[in-house]
C-alpha positions in Angstrom: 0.0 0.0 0.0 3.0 2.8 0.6 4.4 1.5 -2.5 1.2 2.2 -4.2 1.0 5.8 -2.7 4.6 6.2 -3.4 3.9 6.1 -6.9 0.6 8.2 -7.3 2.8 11.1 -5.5 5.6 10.4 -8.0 3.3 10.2 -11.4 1.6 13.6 -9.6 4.7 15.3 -9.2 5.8 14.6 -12.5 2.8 15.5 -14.3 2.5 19.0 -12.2 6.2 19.3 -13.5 5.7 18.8 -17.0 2.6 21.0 -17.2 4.6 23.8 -14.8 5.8 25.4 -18.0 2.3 25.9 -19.3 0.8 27.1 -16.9 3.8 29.9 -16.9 3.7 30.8 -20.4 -0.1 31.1 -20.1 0.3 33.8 -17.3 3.2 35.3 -19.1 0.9 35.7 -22.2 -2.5 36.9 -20.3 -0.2 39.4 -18.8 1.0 40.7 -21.8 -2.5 40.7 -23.7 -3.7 42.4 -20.4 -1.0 45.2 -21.0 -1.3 45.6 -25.2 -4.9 45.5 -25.1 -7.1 48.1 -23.6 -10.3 47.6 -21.6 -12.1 49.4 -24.0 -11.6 46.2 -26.7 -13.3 44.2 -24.1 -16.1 46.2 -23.9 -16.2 46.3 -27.7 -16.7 43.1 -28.2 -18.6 42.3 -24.9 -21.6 44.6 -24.6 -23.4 43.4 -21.7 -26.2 41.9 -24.1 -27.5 38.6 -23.0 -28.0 37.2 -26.4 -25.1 38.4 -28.2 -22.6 37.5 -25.6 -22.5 34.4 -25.0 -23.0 33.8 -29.2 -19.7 36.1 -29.1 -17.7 34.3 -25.8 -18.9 31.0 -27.8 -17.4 31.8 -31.4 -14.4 33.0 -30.2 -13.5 30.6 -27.6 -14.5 28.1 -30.9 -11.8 29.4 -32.8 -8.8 30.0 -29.8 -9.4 26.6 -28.6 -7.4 25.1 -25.7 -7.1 23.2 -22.8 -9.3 23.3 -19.5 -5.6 23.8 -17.4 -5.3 27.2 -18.9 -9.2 28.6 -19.4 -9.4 29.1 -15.4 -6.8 31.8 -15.9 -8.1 33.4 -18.7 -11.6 33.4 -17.3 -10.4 35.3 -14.4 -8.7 37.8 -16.3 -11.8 38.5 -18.6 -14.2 38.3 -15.8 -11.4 41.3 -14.0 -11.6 43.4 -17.8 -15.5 43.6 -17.1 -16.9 41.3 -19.5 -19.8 39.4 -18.1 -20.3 35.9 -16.6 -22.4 34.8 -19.2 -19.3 35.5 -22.2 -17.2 34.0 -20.2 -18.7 31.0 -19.0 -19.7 30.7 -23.1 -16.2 31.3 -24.0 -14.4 28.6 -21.4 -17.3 25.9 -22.9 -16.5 26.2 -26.1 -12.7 26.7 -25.5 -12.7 23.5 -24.2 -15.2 21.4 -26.1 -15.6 23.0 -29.9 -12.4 22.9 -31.6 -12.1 24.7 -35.3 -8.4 24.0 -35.2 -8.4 21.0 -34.6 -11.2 19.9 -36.7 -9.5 18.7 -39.9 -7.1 16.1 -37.8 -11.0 15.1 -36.4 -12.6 14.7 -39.6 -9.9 12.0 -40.5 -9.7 9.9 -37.7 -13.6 9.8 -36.8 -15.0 11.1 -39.8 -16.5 14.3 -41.0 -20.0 14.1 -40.3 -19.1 12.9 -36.7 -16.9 15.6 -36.3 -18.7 18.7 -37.6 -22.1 17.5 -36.2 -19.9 17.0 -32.9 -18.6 20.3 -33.1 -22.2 22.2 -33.9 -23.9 20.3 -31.2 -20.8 21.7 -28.5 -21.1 25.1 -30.0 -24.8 25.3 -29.1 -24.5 23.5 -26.5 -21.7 25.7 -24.9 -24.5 29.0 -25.2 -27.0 26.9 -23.3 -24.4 26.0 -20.5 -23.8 29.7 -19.8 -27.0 31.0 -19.9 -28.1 27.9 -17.3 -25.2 28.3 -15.3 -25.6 31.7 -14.8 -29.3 31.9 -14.0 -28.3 29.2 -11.0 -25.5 31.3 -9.8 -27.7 34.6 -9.9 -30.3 32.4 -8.3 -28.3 30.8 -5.6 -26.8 33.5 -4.8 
């Protein structure tokens, strides 16, 4: 049984170690987005409306796709710039679960029609997520 737990520390040390350099050059770039770009881009893009938001957080997390390690960062760095809950909640699904980038490497291994219907259903999907989640969180809270 030590043995056992002598290895999950091992394996979860080295996995914190190889994903220690992502996690840095993700706060490195958010810093550096925070300084070039100015609030007023933010609220730009995000208006406040609760239709066009999340469509907006949803398209563009789409096409920036990436990992769930990294979204908690960004998501607290858009939620500080002032956009709203619902963009970003939008924006993380679909960073997560719709991937344009990746979508050609998809269509050959599973198949197009998989992986665009896929793809639609998460993009839709990720819209409906925020707007649920944040109607519970305003109604919890």
């Amino acid at each position: 049984m030590q043995e056992n737990l002598k290895q999950a520390v091992t394996k979860a040390a080295k996995g914190l170690f190889k994903t220690l350099p992502i996690l840095v050059g993700v706060v490195l770039l958010v810093s550096l987005a925070n300084a070039l770009i100015p609030k007023t881009v933010y609220k730009a893009v995000f208006r406040g409306s609760p239709l066009l938001d999340p469509l907006i957080g949803s398209t563009i997390g789409s096409i920036l796709a990436g990992n769930p390690l990294t979204s908690y960062i960004i998501g607290g760095e858009l939620l500080k710039q002032g956009v709203s809950l619902l963009a970003v909640t939008a924006f993380l699904v679909a960073w997560v679960t719709v991937g344009l980038v990746q979508l050609p490497a998809e269509s050959i291994l599973l198949g197009k029609r998989f992986a665009i219907t896929r793809n639609i259903v998460s993009f839709i999907f990720a819209i409906i997520v925020a707007i649920v989640t944040v109607a519970i969180t305003g109604w919890i809270t």
